[in-house]
KOLFI-548822 format. One record per residue (C-alpha): residue in one letter; x, y, z; residue number from 1; chain. Coordinates in pm, 1 decimal, always signed. Layout:
REM KOLFI-548822
<'A',<X,Y,Z>,NUM,'A'> ...
//
This chain:
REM KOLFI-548822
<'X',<+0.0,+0.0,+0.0>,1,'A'> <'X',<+271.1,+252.8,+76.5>,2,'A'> <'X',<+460.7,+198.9,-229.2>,3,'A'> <'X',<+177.5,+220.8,-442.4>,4,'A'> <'X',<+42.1,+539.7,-260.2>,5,'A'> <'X',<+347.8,+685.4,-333.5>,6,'A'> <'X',<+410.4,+555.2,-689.0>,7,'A'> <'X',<-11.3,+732.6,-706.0>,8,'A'> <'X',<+109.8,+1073.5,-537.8>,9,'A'> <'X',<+451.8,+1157.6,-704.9>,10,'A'> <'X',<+350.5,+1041.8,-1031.2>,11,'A'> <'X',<+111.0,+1310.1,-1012.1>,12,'A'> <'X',<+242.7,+1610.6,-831.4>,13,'A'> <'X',<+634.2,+1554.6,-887.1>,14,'A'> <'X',<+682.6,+1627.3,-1276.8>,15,'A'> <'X',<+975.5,+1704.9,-1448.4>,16,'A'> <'X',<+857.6,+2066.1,-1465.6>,17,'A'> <'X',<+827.3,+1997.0,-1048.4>,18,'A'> <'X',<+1140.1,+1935.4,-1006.1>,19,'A'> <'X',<+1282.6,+2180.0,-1304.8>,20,'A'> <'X',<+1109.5,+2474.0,-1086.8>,21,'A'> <'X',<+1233.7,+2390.3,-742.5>,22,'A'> <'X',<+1607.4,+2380.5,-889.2>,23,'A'> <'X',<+1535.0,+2755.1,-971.6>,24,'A'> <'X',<+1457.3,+2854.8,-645.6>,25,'A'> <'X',<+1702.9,+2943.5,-363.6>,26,'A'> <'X',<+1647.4,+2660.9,-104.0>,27,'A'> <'X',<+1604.8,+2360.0,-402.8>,28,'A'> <'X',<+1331.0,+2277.9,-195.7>,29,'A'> <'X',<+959.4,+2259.1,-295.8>,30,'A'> <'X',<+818.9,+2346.9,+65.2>,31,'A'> <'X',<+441.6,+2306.1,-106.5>,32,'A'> <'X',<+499.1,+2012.5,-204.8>,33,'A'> <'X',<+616.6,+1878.6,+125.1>,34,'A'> <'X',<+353.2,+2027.7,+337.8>,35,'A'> <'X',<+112.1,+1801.0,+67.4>,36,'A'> <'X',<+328.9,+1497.6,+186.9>,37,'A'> <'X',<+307.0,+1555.6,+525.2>,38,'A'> <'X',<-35.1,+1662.3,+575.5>,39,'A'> <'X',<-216.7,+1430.3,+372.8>,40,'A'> <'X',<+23.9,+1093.6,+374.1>,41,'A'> <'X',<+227.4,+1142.3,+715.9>,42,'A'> <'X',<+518.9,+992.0,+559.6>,43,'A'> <'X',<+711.4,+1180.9,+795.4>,44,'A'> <'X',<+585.3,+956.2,+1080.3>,45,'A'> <'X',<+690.8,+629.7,+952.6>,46,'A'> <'X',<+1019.6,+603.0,+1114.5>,47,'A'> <'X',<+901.1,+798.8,+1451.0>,48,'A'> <'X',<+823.9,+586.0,+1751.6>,49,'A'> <'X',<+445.6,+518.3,+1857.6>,50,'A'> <'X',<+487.7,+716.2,+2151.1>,51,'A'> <'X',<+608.5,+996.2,+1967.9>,52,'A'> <'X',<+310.8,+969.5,+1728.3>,53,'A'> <'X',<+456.9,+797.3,+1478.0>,54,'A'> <'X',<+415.9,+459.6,+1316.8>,55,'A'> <'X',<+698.8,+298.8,+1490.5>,56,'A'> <'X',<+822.7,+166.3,+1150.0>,57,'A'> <'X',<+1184.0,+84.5,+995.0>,58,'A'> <'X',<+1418.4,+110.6,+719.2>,59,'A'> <'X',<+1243.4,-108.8,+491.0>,60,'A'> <'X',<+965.2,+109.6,+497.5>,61,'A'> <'X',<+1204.7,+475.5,+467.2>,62,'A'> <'X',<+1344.5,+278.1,+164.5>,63,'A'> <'X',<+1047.2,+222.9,-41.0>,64,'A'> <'X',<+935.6,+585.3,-39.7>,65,'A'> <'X',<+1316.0,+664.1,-86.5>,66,'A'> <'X',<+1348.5,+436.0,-374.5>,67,'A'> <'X',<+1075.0,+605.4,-554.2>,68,'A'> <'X',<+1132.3,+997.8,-425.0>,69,'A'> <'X',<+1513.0,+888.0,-645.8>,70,'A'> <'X',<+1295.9,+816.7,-926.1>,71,'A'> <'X',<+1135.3,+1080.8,-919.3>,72,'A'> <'X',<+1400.1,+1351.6,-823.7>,73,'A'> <'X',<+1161.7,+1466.9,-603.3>,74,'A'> <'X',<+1248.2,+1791.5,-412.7>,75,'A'> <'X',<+1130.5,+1772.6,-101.6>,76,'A'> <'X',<+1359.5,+1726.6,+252.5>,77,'A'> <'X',<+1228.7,+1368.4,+322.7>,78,'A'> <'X',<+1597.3,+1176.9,+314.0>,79,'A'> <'X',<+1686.9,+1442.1,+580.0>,80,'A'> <'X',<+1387.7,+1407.2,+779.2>,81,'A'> <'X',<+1409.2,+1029.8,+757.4>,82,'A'> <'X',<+1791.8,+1016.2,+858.2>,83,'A'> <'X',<+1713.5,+1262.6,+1184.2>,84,'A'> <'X',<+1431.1,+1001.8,+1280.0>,85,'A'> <'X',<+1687.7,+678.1,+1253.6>,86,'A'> <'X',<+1938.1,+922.4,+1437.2>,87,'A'> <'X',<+1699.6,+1029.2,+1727.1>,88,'A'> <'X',<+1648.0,+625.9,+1773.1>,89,'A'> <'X',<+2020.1,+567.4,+1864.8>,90,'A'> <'X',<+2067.0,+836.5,+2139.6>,91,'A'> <'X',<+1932.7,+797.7,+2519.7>,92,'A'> <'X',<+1550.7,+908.8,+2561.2>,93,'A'> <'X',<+1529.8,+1224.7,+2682.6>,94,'A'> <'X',<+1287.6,+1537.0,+2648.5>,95,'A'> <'X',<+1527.7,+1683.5,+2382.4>,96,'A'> <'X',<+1446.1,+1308.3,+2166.6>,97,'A'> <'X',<+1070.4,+1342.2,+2229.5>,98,'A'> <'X',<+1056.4,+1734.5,+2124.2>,99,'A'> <'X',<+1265.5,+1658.1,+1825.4>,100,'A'> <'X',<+1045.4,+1343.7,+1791.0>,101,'A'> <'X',<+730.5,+1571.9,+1780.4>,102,'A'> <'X',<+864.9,+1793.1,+1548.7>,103,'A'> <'X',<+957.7,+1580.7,+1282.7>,104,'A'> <'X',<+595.1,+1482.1,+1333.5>,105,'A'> <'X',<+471.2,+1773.4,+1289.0>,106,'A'> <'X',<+656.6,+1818.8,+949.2>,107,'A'> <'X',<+933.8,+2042.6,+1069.3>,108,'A'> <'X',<+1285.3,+2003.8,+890.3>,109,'A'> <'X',<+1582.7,+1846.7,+1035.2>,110,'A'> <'X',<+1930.3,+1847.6,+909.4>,111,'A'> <'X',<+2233.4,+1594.3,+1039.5>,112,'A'> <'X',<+2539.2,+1825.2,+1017.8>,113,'A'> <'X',<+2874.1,+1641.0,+1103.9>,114,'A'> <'X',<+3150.0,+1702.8,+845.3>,115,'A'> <'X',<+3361.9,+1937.1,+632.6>,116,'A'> <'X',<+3456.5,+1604.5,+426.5>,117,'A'> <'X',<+3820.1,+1648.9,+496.4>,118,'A'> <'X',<+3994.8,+1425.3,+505.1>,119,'A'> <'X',<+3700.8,+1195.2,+454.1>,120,'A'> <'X',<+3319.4,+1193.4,+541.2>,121,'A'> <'X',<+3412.2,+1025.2,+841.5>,122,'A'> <'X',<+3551.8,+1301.3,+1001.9>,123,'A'> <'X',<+3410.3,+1497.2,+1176.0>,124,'A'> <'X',<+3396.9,+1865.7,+1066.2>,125,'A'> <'X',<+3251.0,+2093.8,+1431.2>,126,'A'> <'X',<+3489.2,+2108.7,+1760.2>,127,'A'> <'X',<+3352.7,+2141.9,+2102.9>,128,'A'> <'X',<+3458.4,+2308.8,+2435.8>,129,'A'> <'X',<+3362.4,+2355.8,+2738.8>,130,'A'> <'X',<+3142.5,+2700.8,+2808.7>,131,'A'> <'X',<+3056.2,+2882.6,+3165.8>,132,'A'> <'X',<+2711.6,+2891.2,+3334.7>,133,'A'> <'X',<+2446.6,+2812.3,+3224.5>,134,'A'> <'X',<+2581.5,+2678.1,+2901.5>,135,'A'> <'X',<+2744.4,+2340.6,+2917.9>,136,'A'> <'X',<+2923.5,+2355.6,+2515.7>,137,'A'> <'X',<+3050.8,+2568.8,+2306.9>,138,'A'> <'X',<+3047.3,+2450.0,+1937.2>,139,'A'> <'X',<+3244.5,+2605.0,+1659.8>,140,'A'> <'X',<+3367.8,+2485.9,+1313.6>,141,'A'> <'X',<+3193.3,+2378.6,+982.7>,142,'A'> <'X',<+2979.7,+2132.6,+808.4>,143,'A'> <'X',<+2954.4,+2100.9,+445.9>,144,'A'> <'X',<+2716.8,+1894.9,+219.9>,145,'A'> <'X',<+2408.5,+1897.8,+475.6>,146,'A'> <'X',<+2103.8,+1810.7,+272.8>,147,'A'> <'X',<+1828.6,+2004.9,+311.7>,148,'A'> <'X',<+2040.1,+2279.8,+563.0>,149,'A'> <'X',<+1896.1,+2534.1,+398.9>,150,'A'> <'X',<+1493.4,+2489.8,+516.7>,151,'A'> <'X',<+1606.5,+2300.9,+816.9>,152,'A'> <'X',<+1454.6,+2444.6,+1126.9>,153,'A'> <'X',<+1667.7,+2238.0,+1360.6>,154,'A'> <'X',<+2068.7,+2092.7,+1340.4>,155,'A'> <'X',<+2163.6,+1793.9,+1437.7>,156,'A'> <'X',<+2535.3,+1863.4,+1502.4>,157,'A'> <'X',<+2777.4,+1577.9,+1553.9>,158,'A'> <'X',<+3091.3,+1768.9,+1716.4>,159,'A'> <'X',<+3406.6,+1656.3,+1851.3>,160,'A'> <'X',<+3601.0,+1708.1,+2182.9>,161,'A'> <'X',<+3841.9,+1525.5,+2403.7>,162,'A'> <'X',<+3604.1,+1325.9,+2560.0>,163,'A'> <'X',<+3511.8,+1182.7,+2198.9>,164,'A'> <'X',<+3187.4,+1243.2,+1968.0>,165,'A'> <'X',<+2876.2,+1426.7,+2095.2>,166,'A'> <'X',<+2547.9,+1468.6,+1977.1>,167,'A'> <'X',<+2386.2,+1850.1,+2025.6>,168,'A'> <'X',<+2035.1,+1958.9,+1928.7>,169,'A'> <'X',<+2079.2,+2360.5,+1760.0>,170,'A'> <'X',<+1828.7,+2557.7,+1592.6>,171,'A'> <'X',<+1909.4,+2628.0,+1291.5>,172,'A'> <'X',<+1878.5,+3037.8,+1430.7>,173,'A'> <'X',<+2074.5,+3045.8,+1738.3>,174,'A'> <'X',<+2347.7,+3290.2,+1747.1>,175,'A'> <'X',<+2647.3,+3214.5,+1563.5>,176,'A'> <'X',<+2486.6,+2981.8,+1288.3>,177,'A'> <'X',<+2564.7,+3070.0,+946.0>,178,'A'> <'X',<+2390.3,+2831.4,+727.2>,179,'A'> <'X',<+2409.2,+2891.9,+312.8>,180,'A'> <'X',<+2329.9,+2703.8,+21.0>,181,'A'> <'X',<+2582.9,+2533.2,-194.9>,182,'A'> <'X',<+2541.6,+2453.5,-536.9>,183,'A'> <'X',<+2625.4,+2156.5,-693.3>,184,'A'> <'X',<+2617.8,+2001.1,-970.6>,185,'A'> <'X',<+2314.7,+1815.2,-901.9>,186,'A'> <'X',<+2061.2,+2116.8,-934.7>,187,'A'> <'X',<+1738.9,+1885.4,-791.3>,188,'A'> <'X',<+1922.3,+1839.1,-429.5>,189,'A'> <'X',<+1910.1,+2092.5,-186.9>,190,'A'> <'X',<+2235.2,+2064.4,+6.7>,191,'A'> <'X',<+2440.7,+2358.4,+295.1>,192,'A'> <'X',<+2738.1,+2466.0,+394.0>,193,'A'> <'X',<+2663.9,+2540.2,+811.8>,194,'A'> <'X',<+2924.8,+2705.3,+968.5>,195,'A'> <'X',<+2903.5,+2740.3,+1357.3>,196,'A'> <'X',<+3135.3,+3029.0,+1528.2>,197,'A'> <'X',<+3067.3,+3042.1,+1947.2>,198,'A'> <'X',<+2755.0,+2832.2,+1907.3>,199,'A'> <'X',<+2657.6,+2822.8,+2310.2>,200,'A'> <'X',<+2434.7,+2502.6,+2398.7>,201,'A'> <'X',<+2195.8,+2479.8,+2683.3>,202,'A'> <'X',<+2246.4,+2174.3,+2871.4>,203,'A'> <'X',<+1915.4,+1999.1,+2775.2>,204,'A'> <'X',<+1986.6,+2043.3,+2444.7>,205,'A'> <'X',<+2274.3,+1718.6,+2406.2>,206,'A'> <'X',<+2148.1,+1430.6,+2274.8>,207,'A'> <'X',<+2458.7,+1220.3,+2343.2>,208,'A'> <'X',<+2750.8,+1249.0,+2522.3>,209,'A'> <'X',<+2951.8,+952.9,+2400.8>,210,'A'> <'X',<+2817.5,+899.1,+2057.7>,211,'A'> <'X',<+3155.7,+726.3,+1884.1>,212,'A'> <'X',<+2999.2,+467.5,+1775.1>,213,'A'> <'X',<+2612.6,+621.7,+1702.1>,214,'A'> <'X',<+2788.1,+816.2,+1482.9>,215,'A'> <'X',<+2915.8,+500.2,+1267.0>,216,'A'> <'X',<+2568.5,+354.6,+1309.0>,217,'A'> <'X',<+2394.6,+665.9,+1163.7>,218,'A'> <'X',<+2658.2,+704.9,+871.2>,219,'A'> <'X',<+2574.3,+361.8,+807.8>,220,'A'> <'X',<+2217.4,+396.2,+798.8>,221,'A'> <'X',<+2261.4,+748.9,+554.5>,222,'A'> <'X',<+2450.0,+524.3,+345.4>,223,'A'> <'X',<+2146.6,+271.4,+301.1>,224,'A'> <'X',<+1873.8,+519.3,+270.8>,225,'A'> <'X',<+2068.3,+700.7,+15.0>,226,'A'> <'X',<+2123.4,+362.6,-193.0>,227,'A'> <'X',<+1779.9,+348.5,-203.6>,228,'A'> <'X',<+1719.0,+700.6,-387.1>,229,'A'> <'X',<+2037.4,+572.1,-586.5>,230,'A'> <'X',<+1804.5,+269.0,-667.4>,231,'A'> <'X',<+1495.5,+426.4,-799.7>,232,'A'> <'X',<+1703.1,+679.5,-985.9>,233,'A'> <'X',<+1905.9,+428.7,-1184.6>,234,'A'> <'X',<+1538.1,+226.8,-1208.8>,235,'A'> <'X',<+1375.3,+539.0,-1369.2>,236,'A'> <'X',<+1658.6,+643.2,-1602.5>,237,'A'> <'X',<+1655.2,+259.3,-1729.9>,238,'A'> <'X',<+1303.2,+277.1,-1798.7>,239,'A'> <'X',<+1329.8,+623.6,-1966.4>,240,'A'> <'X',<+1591.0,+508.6,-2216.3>,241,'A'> <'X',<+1435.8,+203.4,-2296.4>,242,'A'> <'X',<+1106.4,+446.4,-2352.9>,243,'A'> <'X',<+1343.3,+632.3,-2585.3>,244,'A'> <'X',<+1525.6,+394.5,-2797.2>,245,'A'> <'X',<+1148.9,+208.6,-2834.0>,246,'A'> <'X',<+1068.1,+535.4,-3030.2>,247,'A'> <'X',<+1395.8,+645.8,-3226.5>,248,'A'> <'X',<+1428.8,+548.1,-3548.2>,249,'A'> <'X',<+1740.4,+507.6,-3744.2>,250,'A'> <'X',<+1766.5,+300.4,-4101.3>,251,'A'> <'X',<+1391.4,+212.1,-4139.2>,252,'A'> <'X',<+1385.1,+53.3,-3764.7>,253,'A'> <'X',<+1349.3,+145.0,-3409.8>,254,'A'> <'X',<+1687.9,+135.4,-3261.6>,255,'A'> <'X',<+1550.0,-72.1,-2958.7>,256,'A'> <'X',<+1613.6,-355.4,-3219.7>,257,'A'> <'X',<+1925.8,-348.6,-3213.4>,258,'A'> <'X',<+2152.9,-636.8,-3053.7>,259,'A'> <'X',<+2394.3,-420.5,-2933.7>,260,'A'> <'X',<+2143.7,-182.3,-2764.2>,261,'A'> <'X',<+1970.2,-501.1,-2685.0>,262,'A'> <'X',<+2302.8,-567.5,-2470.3>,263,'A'> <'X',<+2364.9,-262.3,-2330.2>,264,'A'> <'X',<+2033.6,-230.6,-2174.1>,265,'A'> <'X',<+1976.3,-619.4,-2067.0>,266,'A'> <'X',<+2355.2,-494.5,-1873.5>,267,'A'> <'X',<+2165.8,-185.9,-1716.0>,268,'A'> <'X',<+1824.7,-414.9,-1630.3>,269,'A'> <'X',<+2113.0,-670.6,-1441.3>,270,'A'> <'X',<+2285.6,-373.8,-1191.6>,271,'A'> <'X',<+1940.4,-241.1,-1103.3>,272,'A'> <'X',<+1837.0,-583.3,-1012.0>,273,'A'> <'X',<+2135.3,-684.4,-803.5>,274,'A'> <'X',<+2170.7,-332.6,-668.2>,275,'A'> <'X',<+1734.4,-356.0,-572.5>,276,'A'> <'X',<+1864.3,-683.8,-375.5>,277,'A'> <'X',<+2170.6,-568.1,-175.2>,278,'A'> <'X',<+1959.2,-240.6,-63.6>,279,'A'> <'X',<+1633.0,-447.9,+67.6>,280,'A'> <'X',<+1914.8,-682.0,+232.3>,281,'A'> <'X',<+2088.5,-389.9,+423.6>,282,'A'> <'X',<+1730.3,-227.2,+561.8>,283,'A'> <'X',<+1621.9,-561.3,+664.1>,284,'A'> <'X',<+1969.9,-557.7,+838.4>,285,'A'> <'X',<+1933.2,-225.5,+954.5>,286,'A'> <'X',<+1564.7,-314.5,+1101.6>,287,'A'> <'X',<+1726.1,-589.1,+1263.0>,288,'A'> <'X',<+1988.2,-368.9,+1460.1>,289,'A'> <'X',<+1695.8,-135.8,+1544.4>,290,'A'> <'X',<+1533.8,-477.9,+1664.5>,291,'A'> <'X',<+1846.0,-576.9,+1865.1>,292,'A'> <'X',<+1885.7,-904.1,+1646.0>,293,'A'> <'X',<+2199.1,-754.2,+1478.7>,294,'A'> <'X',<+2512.3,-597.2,+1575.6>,295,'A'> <'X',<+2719.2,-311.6,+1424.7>,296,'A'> <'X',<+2923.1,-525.1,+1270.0>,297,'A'> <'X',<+2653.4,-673.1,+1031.6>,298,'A'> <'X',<+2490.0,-380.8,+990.6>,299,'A'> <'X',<+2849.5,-222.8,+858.8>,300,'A'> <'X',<+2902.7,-445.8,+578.5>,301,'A'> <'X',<+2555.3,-436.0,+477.1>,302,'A'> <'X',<+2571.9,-58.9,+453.7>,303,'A'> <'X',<+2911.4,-133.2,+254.9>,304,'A'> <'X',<+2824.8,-371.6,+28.3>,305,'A'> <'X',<+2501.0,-146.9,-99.3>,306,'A'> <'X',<+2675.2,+180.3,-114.3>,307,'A'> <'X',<+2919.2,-7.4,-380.7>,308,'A'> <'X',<+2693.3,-136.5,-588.6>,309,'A'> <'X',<+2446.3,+112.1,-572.6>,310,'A'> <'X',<+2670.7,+351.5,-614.7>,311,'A'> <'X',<+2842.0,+178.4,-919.8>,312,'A'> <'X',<+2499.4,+101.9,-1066.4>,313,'A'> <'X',<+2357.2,+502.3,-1041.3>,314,'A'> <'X',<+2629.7,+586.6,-1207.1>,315,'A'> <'X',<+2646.2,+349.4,-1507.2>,316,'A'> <'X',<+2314.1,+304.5,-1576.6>,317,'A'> <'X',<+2236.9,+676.9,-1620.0>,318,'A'> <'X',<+2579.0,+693.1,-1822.7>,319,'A'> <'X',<+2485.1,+421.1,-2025.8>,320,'A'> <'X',<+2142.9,+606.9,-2122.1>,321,'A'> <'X',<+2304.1,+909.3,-2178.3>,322,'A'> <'X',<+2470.1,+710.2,-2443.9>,323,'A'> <'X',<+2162.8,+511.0,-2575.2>,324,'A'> <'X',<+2020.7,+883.6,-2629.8>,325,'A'> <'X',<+2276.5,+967.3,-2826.6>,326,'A'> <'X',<+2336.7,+1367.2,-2844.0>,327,'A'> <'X',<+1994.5,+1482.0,-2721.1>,328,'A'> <'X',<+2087.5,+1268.6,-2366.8>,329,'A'> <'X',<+2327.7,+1581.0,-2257.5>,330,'A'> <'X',<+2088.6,+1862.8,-2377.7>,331,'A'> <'X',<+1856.9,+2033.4,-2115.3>,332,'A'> <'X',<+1509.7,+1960.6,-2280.0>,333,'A'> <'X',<+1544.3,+1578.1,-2183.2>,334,'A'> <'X',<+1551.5,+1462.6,-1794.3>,335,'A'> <'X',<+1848.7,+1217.7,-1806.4>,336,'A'> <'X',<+2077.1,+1429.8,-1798.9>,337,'A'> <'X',<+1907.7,+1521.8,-1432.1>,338,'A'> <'X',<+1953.1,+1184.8,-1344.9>,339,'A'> <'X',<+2308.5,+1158.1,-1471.8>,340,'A'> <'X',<+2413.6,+1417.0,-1232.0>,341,'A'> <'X',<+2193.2,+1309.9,-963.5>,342,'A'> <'X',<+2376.7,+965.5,-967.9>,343,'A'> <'X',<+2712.0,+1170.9,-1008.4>,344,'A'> <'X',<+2667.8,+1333.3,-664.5>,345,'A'> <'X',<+2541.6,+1035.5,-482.9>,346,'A'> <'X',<+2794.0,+838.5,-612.1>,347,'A'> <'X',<+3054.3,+1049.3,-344.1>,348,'A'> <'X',<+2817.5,+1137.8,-74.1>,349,'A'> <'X',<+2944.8,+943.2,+221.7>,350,'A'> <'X',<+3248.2,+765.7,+19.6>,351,'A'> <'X',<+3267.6,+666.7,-349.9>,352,'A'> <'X',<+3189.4,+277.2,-415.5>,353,'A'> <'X',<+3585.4,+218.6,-426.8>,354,'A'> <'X',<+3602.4,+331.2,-99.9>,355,'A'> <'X',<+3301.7,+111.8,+16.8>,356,'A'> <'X',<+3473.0,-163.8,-120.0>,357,'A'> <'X',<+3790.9,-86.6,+53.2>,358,'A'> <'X',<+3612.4,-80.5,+378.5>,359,'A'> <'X',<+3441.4,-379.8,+337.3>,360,'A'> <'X',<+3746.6,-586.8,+229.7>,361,'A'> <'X',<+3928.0,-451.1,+554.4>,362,'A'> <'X',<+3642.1,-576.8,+806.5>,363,'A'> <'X',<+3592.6,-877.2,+623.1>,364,'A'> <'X',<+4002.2,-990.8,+571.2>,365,'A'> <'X',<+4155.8,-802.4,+833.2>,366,'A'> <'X',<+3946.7,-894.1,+1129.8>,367,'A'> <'X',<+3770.5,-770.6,+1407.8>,368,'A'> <'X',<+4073.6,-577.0,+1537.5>,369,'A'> <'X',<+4064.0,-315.6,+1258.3>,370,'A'> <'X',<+3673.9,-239.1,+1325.9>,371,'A'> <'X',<+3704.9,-305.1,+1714.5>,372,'A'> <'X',<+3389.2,-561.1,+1673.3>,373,'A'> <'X',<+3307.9,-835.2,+1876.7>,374,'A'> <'X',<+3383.5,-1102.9,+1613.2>,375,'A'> <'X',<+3504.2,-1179.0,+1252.9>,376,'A'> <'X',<+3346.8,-1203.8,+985.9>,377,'A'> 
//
C-alpha cells in the first residue's frame, strides 16, 4: 500500500517541470509540495516511535518511499527528515528526543550536520569546548554537504572534543549559525554549507555524550537510505531510455532492435536488479539492529556492500542512457541528464563505491581488530 500510494502521489504532483522549478529557487526545496506529503500521507511519521506519534516503523519502509522519491528527483527534505528520525532512535531518551520526535511529526525540517569532508566523510567537521554557566558547550567549526540545511529548522550537530563524539540539538537560528546554500552540480538536491562560530548550547539540548559509535551507526544507515534514492534513480533512467530507444528510429527501424542496444540495456536491467537486492538486504539488516537481532558489525558491511553497488549502478546506468540517447541525452530539454548528475553526486556522498569496497574488504580480511567488533566475519 505505501509503495503504491506513493508511486499514485509523485507520479502526479512531482513532474519534471516539479522538479525543473524547485532547482530555480534558492532553497532547491519545494516546501508546497512537502507540506502536501506531510499533511495528507504522514510519511514523515513512519520512522518515529508510537509514543512519539509515529508509526513505529523501519528502514524497509524509509526505503520504499526513498526508492521512488530517487525516481522521481523529487524535491522535497524527506531523506533528511528520515535520517534525523533513525538518528533520534540511537541516542538515550530524553525530552530533547521526544521534542525533536514531535517535530519531525509535525513536518518540521531536520538536518544531520557532522563534516567538512576532509579528510574523509568520516571526520568529523565541528569542535567542542567547554562554556561557563548556564551553558554546558561551546560549538564552533563547519559542516559542508548537509542536505536540506537550507529549510532546516533544527541541526543535528555531531561535534568533537576530548572526551570523543557528541550529539547537540541547535536551531538552525541560534546565534552564531551561518547556514548557506551550496550549489552543486546536481541542481534537484538541496544541500548547505553550516558554519558554527561560538555556538553556546543549553544543557538539555545534548542528545549524546559519548556517541563514537552512534555516529558510525547513523553514517551507516545514511549510506542505506541514500542507496535506495540511488536505486529508484538508476530504475527510472533505465526505464526512460528504454522508452526512448522504443521510439527512435534510425535506417527504417526502431533502434531498440538493435543487438547491441539489446546488450547494453539487458547490462543496465542486471545492476538495477542486483543493486534492488543488496539495498532491501541492508534495511532488513538495519531493522534488525533497530530490533536488537543484529550488531554493528553486520549492519556495517551491509551498509558497505550497498553503497558499492548502488553507487556503481547510479552511475552506469544513467551513463549508459546518456549514451543510448545519443546527443539529445546531454541537452537540457530531456531529464536524463538530471539523473546523470543526480547519480554523479550520490555516487561520493558518504564515500565513493571504491572506498566502500575498501572498507568492506578490511572488516571482512583483516578482522575484528581493525573495526574493534566483537567477532570476525
Amino acid at each position: 500500500m505505501l509503495l503504491e500510494s506513493a508511486e499514485r502521489f509523485l507520479g502526479e504532483h512531482s513532474s519534471s517541470q516539479v522538479v525543473r522549478a524547485a532547482a530555480e529557487l534558492p532553497s532547491g526545496v519545494d516546501l508546497a509540495l512537502w507540506s502536501r506529503v506531510t499533511e495528507e500521507l504522514g510519511w514523515q511519521v513512519v520512522a518515529i516511535p508510537e509514543a512519539c506519534d509515529g508509526l513505529g516503523l523501519g528502514a524497509v519502509e524509509l526505503v520504499i518511499l526513498l526508492e521512488k522519491l530517487g525516481a522521481r528527483l523529487s524535491p522535497i527534505p524527506f531523506f533528511a527528515s528520515a535520517l534525523a528520525a533513525m538518528i533520534l532512535r540511537t541516542v538515550p531518551t530524553s525530552p530533547e528526543q521526544t521534542r525533536l520526535f514531535e517535530a519531525l511529526a509535525g513536518g518540521a525540517v531536520v538536518a544531520f550536520a557532522h563534516t567538512d569532508a576532509r579528510p574523509d566523510w568520516n571526520e568529523v567537521g565541528v569542535k567542542v569546548s567547554s562554556a561557563g554557566a548556564p551553558h554546558i558547550a561551546e560549538l564552533n567549526g563547519e559542516a559542508r554537504y548537509v542536505i536540506a540545511g537550507g529549510v532546516a529548522e533544527q541541526l543535528l550537530v555531531a561535534a568533537r572534543g576530548e572526551g570523543g563524539v557528541r550529539l547537540f540539538s541547535v536551531p538552525s537560528d541560534a546565534p552564531g549559525v551561518s547556514v548557506r546554500h551550496r550549489p552543486t552540480v546536481d541542481q534537484t538536491r538541496s544541500l548547505a554549507e553550516v558554519t558554527l562560530t561560538g555556538v553556546l548550547v543549553e544543557p538539555g539540548c545534548e542528545l549524546a555524550a559519548d556517541w563514537e559509535r552512534g555516529l558510525g551507526v547513523s553514517l551507516d544507515m545514511a549510506r542505506i537510505l541514500s542507496a535506495a534514492e540511488q536505486v529508484g534513480c538508476a530504475q527510472e533512467a533505465l526505464d526512460m531510455t528504454v522508452a526512448y530507444v522504443g521510439e527512435r528510429v534510425q535506417f527504417g527501424r526502431t533502434i531498440a532492435s538493435f543487438q547491441a542496444v539489446k546488450h547494453k540495456a539487458a547490462d543496465m536491467m542486471l545492476k538495477v536488479e542486483s543493486a534492488r537486492s543488496l539495498l532491501y538486504y541492508a534495511a532488513c539488516t538495519a531493522d534488525a539492529w533497530l530490533q536488537g537481532s543484529a550488531d554493528d558489525q553486520a549492519l556495517r558491511e551491509a551498509a558497505a556492500m550497498v553503497a558499492s553497488a548502488a553507487g556503481d549502478t547510479a552511475f552506469f546506468v544513467t551513463g549508459t542512457g546518456i549514451q543510448l540517447h545519443g546527443g539529445v541525452g546531454i541537452t537540457e530539454e530531456y531529464d536524463i541528464q538530471l539523473y546523470f548528475k543526480r547519480a554523479r553526486a550520490l555516487e561520493a556522498y558518504l564515500g565513493r563505491p571504491d572506498e566502500s569496497r575498501e572498507r568492506l574488504a578490511q572488516m571482512l580480511l583483516d578482522g575484528p581488530e581493525l573495526e574493534g567488533t566483537v567477532h570476525a566475519a
